[in-house]
N, C-alpha and C positions, 0 to 999 in steps of 0.2 A: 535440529529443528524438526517440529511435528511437519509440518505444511514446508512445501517445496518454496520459499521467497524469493523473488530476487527481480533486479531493477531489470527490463527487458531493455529501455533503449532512453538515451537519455540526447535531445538535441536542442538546438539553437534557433531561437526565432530567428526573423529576419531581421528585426534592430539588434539580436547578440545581447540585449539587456536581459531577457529571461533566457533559463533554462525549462526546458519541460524532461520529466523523469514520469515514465510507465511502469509501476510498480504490479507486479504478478503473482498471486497465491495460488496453491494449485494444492488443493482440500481431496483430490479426486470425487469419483464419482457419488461418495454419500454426502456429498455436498452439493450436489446439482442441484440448481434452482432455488436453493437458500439464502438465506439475506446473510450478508460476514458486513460486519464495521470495521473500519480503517478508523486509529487511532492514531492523528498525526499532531504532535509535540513541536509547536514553534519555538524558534530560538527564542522570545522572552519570555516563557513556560506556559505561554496559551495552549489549550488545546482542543481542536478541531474534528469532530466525528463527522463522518462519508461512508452513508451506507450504501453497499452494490449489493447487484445480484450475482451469484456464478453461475456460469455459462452451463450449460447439459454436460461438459466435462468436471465441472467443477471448481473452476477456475475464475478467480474475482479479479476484475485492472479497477488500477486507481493510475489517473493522471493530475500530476500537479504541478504546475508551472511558479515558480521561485527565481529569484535573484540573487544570490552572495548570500546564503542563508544555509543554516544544517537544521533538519528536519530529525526528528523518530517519529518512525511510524510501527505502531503496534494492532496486530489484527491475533483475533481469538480464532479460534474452531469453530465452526459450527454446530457442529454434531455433538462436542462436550465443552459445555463451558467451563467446565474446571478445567481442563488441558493448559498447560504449560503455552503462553502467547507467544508467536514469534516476533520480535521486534529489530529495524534494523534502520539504520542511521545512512541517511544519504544527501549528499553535501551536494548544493546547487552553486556553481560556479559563474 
């Protein structure tokens, strides 16, 4: 993977019916303060773009709260839009 991914912290409301997943890209710092889209892929093949900003590190969150559902979610570079996306699949229990 170009960009560092991966789910930070994944917890339990208080009714247990959602889960909430904090998803992390970390672009470093020729990323800072640039707009990255989150491409997330619903299980009946909708799909939902979430534009953030990265932090002065460079680092974009996405948080999204789900039920019994598996997600992709795909985020490009910033810096070169042709770069290879990172995409990764994270199942809400």
């Amino acid at each position: 993977m170009d960009a560092g991914t991966y789910v930070s912290d994944r917890t339990s409301d208080v009714n247990k019916a959602k889960t909430t997943a904090t998803i992390k890209v970390d672009f470093g710092v020729d990323c800072s303060n640039q707009a990255v889209t989150f491409d997330v892929e619903l299980a009946n093949g909708t799909v939902v773009y979430y534009d953030r900003t990265a932090d002065i590190d460079g680092i974009a969150t996405l948080s999204l709260s789900k039920r019994k559902t598996t997600v992709l979610v795909t985020v490009e570079s910033c810096t070169d839009v042709a770069a290879v996306s990172t995409t990764k699949s994270i199942t809400f229990k």
